[in-house]
Structures are given as C-alpha cells and as structure tokens.
N, C-alpha and C positions, 0 to 999 in steps of 0.2 A: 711521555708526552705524545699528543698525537701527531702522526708523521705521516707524511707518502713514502717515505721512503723504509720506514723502520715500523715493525708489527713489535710487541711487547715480550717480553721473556720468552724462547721454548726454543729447546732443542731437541732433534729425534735422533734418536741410536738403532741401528737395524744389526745386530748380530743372528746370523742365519736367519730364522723364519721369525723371530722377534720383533717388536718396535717397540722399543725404550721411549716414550716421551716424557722429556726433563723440563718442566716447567709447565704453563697452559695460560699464557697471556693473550690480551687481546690481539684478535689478528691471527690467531693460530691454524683455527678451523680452514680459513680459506689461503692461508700458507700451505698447509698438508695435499689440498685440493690441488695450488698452483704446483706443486710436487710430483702430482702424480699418484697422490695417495688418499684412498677415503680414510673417516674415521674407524670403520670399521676394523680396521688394519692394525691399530694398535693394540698393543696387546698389555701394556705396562705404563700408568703414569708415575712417575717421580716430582714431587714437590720438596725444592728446596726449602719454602718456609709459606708463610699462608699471606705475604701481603698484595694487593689489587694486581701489580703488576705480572703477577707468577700464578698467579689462581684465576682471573676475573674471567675467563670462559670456560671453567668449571663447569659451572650451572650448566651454561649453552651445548657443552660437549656431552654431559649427561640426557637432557634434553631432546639432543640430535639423534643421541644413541637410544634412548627410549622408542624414535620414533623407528629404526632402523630396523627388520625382521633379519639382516643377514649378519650378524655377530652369531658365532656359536661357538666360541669361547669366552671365557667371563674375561670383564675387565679388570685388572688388579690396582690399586691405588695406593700407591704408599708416601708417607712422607713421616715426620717427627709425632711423638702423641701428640694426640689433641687431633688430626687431621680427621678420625672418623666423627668427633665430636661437630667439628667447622661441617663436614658431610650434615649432620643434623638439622644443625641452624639453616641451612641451605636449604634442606625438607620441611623445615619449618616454614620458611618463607616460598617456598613454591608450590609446595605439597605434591602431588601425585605426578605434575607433570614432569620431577627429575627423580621420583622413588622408581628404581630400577629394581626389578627381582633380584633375590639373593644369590641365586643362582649364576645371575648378571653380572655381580658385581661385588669384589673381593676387597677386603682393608688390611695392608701390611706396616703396620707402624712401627718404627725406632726409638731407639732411645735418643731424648734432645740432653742427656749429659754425658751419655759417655760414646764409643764406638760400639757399632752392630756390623751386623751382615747375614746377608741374606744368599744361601745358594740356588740357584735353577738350575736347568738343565743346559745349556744354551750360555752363561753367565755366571758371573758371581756379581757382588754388588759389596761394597764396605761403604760404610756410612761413618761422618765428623760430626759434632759437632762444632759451630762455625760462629764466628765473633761479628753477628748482627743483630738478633732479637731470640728470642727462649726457642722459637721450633726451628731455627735455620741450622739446618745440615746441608754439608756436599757430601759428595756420591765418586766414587772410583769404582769403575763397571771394568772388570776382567773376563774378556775371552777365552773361550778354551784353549783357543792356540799358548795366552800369554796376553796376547793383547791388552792394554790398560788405558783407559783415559780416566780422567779426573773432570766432574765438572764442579766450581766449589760453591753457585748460589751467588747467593750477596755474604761480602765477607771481610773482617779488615785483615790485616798484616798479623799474623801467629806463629811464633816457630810447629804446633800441629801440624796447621795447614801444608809446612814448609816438608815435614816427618810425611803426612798421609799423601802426597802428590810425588812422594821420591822417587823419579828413575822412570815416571810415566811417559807412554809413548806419545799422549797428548795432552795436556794441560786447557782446558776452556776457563779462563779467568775471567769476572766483571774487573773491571777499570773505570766504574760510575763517571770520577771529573778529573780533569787535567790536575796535573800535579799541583799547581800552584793554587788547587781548590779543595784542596782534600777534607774530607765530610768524618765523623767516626762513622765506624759500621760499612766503611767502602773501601776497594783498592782506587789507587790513581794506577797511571800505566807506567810509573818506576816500580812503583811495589808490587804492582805484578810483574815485573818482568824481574824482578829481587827473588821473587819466591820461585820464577820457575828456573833460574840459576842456579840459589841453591837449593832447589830439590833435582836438579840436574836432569829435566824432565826433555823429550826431544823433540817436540814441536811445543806453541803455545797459540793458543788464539784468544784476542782480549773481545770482550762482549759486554753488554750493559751501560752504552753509553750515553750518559744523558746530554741535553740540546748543550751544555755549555762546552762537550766536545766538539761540535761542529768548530771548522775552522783552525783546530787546533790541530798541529802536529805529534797526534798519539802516538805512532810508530816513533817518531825522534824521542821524546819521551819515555816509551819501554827501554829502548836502544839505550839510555845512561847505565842500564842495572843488567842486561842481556844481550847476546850476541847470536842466540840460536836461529831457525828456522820462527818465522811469525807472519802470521796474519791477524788481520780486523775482520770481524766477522759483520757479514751484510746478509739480508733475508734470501732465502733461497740458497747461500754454500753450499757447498758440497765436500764435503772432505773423507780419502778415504782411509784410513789408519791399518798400519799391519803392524807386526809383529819384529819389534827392531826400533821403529818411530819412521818407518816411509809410510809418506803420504803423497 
C-alpha cells in the first residue's frame, strides 16, 4: 500500500563486485539512488514471483536502463518460467521504449516445481519452489567464502522451506499480517520466526509487512516461536552478513 515510510518489495545483495537485486517494487529505483547506487550497478535481478508488488518497476528499470549509455555488462533476469514470457507482454504494451538489445539483456529461468540452481563466479544461487502462486520461488545465495542467506518471497509455512533455509547465516522472511490475521499464501511473524528455529538459521529479518502491522507488536510475536538474533526490516538497512552468522 502506499507509504512514506515503506517502498514496495526489493532487496539488493552485493557479493564482491555483484549486485544481486531480489525483487523490483515500487519505490526501488529511487531507494538504490537514496543508496548510493545507480541502476547501472546492478548486475542481477531476482524475481521471487511476478505479482505488482515485486515486479511493478520493471518496465520503469528497463526503460531507465534503455536510456543509460553506461551499462557494459548485460543485465541478467531470472526468476520462475514464464518470467521471459511476462518480459513479452510488457514489450507488447510498450514496445521499443523497454526493448533492450540482446546483448543488454540476459533470461535465466527456473523451474516453479521442483529445485534449481544456478552457478557464478562470485555466487551460487538454489532456488524453491514456494507455497504462494505457480511462479513463487526463494532464492538461498551462497558466497564463496560459505556465506548463505535465504530470501523466501511471499510464502506460507512448509516443512521445504524449513529443509531449504537450514543452518543459514541469514534468513529474510515476509511476515505479510499479525498473527491473529493470518491469510493463506503468507507467514505471520510466529511462523516465521517457527521456521527460522527449526531451520536453526543465525539471524532472521521479517519483511513484507502489510498496513495491518502497523501498531502491532511484531518482534513479540516472532519472539513466541524464536529466540535468535532479529530484526524488522525498514527502507534503506543495512546489514552485513559473514561467514559464521555475524552481522
């Protein structure tokens, strides 16, 4: 919903010379900016699944990027099939102004039924599939060093999810509504903080929280099902993750 204080889904990951961005919701573009960072800079999108919230400056990022002469690496785009298709429909409805050369612009797609993964140089990537609509996959990014975080999208409660998050050094979980509103297809922040228990993971940060958590006591809430190290995440965080679970 629209907010002063909250921009729409997107997290960025910088391993070495990388930028991982995990989502592309409204408000992104001049998040990156408030950052510190152009679009230029990225080098990798990740789409958990294709709905408004996680996709809607798409278009505007492709667009931006079109007009920019200083990208001289392509951008890579990956998410569940279908995502180069949704690419389409988008060039359908804008035509030339977000057709990027090929050269520009790469499509890594996963499978939305079973586990993938994808190696870099810089990274590895494993992919879920995730208990919200047919393209929603999380993403668990490993460092060379070891490093692991887990981001898991929009997602309900799975023992998978519980398997593909085990022993991570960071866990980024949605928590859409307080407990006592629980939706299908969302965590509340017991069952996130359930899952990052037992996956015995060594930080957790809850994300995605809709207006009906204002007010509410989220951290008490995770707190019934977890005792680790946690934060709520707000625009602009910063967190640094190594190898062990310091941050």
């Amino acid at each position: 919903m629209p907010s002063l204080k909250r921009s729409a889904c997107s997290v960025l990951m910088e391993i070495e010379t990388d930028k991982l961005l995990f989502d592309l919701g409204a408000g992104t573009m001049r998040r990156l900016l408030e950052a510190g960072l152009s679009i230029t800079q990225v080098t990798y999108l990740f789409f958990s699944h294709l709905h408004p919230d996680h996709t809607g400056e798409f278009a505007s990022f492709l667009f931006a990027t079109k007009y920019f002469e200083s990208r001289n690496i392509p951008l890579v785009a990956c998410g569940a099939k279908g995502l180069e298709e949704f690419y389409s429909r988008l060039r359908n409805a804008f035509e030339h102004w977000i057709d990027l050369e090929p050269a520009a612009l790469d499509f890594i797609e996963f499978s939305n039924s079973n586990r993938d993964r994808l190696n870099q140089k810089n990274f590895n990537i494993d992919t879920l599939p995730t208990a919200h609509i047919d393209s929603s996959i999380g993403y668990r990014v490993t460092a060379g060093d070891g490093t692991s975080v887990v981001y898991t999208g929009d997602t309900d409660y799975t023992g998978s999810i519980i398997d593909f998050a085990r022993n991570a050094d960071l866990l980024i979980c949605e928590a859409s509504l307080p407990d006592e509103l629980k939706a299908e297809g969302h965590l509340t922040p017991s069952l996130a903080g359930r899952i990052a228990a037992e996956a015995n993971v060594r930080n957790l940060i809850l994300t995605h929280f809709y207006p009906e958590c204002e007010g509410v006591d989220i951290a008490a809430q995770c707190r019934k099902t977890y005792a680790g190290p946690l934060r709520l995440a707000e625009d602009l965080m910063r967190t640094l993750v190594t190898a062990g679970g310091h941050t």
